[in-house]
C-alpha positions in Angstrom: 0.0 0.0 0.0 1.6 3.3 -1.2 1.9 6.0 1.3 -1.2 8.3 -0.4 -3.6 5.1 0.0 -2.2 4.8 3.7 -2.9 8.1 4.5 -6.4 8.4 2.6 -7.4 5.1 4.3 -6.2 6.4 7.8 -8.2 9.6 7.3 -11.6 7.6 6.3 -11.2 5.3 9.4 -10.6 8.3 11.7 -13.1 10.5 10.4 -15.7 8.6 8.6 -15.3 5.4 10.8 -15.0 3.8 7.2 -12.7 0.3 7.8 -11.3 0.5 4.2 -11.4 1.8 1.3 -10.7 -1.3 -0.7 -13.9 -2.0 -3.2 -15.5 -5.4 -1.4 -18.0 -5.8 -4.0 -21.2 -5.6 -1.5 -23.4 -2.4 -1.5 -23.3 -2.8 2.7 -19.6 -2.8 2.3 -19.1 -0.3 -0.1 -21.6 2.3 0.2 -21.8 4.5 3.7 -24.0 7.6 5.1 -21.8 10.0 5.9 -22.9 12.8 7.7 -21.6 16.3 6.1 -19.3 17.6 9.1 -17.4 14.2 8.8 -17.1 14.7 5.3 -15.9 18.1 5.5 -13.4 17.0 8.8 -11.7 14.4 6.0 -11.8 17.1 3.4 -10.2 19.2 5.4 -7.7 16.8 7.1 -7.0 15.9 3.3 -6.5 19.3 2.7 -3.7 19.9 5.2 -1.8 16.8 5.0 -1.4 18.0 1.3 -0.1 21.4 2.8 1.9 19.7 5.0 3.5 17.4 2.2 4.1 20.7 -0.1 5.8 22.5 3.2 7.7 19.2 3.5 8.9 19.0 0.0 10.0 22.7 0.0 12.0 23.0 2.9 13.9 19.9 1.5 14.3 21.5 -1.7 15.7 24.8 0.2 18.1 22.9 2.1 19.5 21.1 -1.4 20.0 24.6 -3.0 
């Protein structure tokens, strides 16, 4: 499992209480009511782990210049 799918499935488990995000080929499985605020938490949570990932990739690119 790449780091992205680690990190996407981490956020749906903590936010969404979603197990995984693997398709399991049942609509039970696969299909979940999500209320909006838990949708917008992972959004958001998303959102600044990609920030975080840019600042990351920066400073490393600073410090090799």
């Amino acid at each position: 499992m790449s780091k992205l799918e680690q990190l996407l499935t981490q956020i749906a488990q903590n936010k969404l209480g979603i197990e995984t995000l693997e398709t399991r080929r049942s609509d039970s499985l696969d299909f979940h009511d999500v209320a909006v605020w838990c949708l917008r938490d992972a959004l958001e949570a998303a959102f600044n782990a990609g920030l975080e990932q840019g600042r990351n990739a920066n400073l490393s690119d600073k410090a090799n210049t």
